[in-house]
C-alpha positions as CSV (number, residue, x, y, z in Angstrom):
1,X,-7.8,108.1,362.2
2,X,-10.4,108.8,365.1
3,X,-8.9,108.6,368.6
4,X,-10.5,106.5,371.3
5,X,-13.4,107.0,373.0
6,X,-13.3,105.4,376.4
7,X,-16.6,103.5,376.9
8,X,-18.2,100.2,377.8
9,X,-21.4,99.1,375.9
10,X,-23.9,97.1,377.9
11,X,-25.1,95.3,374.6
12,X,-22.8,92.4,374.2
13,X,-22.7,92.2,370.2
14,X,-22.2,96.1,369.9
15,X,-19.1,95.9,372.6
16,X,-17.8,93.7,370.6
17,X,-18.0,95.3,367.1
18,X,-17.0,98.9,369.2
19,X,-13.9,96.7,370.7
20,X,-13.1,95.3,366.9
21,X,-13.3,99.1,365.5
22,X,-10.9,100.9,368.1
23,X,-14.0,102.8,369.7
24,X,-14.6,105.1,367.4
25,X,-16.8,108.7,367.5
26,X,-18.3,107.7,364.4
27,X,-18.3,103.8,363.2
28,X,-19.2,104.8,359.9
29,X,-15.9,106.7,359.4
30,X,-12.3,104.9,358.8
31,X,-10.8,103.1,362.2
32,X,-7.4,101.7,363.0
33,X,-8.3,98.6,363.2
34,X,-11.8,96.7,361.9
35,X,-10.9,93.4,363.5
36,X,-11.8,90.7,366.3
37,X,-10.0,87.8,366.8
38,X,-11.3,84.7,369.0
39,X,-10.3,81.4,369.9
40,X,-13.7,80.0,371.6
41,X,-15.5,77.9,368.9
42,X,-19.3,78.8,370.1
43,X,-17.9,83.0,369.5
44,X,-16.6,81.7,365.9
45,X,-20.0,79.9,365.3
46,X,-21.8,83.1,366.2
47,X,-19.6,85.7,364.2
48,X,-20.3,83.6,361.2
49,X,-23.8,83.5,361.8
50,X,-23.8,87.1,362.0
51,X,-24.5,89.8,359.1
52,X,-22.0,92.1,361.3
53,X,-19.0,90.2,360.4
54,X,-17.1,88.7,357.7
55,X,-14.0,86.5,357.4
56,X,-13.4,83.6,360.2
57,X,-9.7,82.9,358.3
58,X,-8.1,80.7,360.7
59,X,-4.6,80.8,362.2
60,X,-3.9,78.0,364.6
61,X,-6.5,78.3,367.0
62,X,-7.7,81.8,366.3
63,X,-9.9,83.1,364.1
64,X,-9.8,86.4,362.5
65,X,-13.2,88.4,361.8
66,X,-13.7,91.6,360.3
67,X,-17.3,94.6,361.0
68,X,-18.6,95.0,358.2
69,X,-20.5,97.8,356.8
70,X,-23.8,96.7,358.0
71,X,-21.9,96.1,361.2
72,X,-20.4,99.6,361.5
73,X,-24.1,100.9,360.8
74,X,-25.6,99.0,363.1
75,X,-23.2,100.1,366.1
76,X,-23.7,103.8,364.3
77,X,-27.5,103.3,365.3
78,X,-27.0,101.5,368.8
79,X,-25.0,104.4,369.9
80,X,-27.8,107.3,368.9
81,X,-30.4,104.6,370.4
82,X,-28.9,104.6,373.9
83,X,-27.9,108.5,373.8
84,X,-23.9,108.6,373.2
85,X,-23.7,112.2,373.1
86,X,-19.8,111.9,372.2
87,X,-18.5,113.8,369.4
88,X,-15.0,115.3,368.6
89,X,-13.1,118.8,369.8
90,X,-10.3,120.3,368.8
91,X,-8.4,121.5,371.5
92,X,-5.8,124.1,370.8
93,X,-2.9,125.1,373.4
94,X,-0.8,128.1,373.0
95,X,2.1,127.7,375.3
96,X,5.7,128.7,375.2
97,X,4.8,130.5,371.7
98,X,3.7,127.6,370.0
99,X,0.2,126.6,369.2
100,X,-0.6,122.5,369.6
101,X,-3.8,121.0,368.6
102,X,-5.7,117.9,369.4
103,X,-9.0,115.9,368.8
104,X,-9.9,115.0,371.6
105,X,-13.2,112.5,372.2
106,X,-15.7,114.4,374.6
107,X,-19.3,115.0,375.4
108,X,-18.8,118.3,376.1
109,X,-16.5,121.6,375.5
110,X,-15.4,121.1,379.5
111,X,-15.1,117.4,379.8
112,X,-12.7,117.9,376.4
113,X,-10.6,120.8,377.9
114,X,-9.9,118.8,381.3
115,X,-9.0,115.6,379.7
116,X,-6.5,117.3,377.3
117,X,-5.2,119.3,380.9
118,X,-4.6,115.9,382.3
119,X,-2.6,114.7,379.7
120,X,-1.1,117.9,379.3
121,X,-0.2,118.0,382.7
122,X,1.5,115.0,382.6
123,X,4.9,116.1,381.1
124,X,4.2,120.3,382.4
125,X,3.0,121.1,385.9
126,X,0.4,123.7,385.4
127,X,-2.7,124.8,387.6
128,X,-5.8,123.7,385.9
129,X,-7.2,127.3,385.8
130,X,-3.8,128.7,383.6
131,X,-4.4,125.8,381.5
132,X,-7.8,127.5,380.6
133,X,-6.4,130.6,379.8
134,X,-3.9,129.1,377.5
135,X,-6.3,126.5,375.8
136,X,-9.5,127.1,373.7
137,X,-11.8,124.0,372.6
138,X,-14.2,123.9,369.4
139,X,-16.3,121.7,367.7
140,X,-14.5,119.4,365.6
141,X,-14.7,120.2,361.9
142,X,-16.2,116.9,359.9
143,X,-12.6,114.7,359.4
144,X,-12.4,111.6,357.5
């Protein structure tokens, strides 16, 4: 599945179906999770009102809905519309003779390779400018 891309949408019906996805690069691809659940009846009233969701299966006080296709495209669309630029890099690291990889969610080659070196650097201490000589960062290949 796509990692997380960490990101606020100033529309209120596309943060939702975003939040309901897992954030996703692409909307259109499989998520971890398709859901939003909601207890406040005027939100239940205007998910089912809504060609964006599906379901409203109660449990207790909650009610579960689910993006649906024309959801995921709309939210697909919203994102070119305002300019997300975000797309997926594979970020390699070659350290103590192993090679790790990662997708990472970025808008560019640099912002990729620093947030992998801050969660790299987490568990190893390691000057930021080593980590770039251990590290190399590519466009992600199309993934499911």
């Amino acid at each position: 599945m796509q990692p997380k891309v960490e990101r606020y949408l100033k529309d209120e019906d596309m943060n939702r179906i975003d939040h309901a996805l897992g954030h996703p690069v692409d909307p259109i691809k499989p998520t971890y999770r398709e859901h939003f659940a909601t207890d406040d009846q005027k939100e239940k009233a205007q998910f089912r009102a809504s060609p964006f969701w599906t379901g409203g299966q109660t449990s207790g006080d909650m009610a579960f809905f689910f993006v649906t296709k024309q959801g995921r495209a709309a939210l697909k669309e919203h994102l070119q519309s305002i300019g997300d630029k975000t797309r997926l890099f594979n970020v390699s690291i070659t350290y103590d003779r192993e090679t790790f990889s990662d997708l990472v969610p970025a808008e560019t080659h640099g912002k990729a390779r620093y947030s992998k070196y801050l969660s790299f650097t987490d568990c190893i201490d390691m000057p930021f400018g080593k980590f770039c000589k251990i590290s190399s960062v590519q466009i992600a290949k199309e993934a499911a």
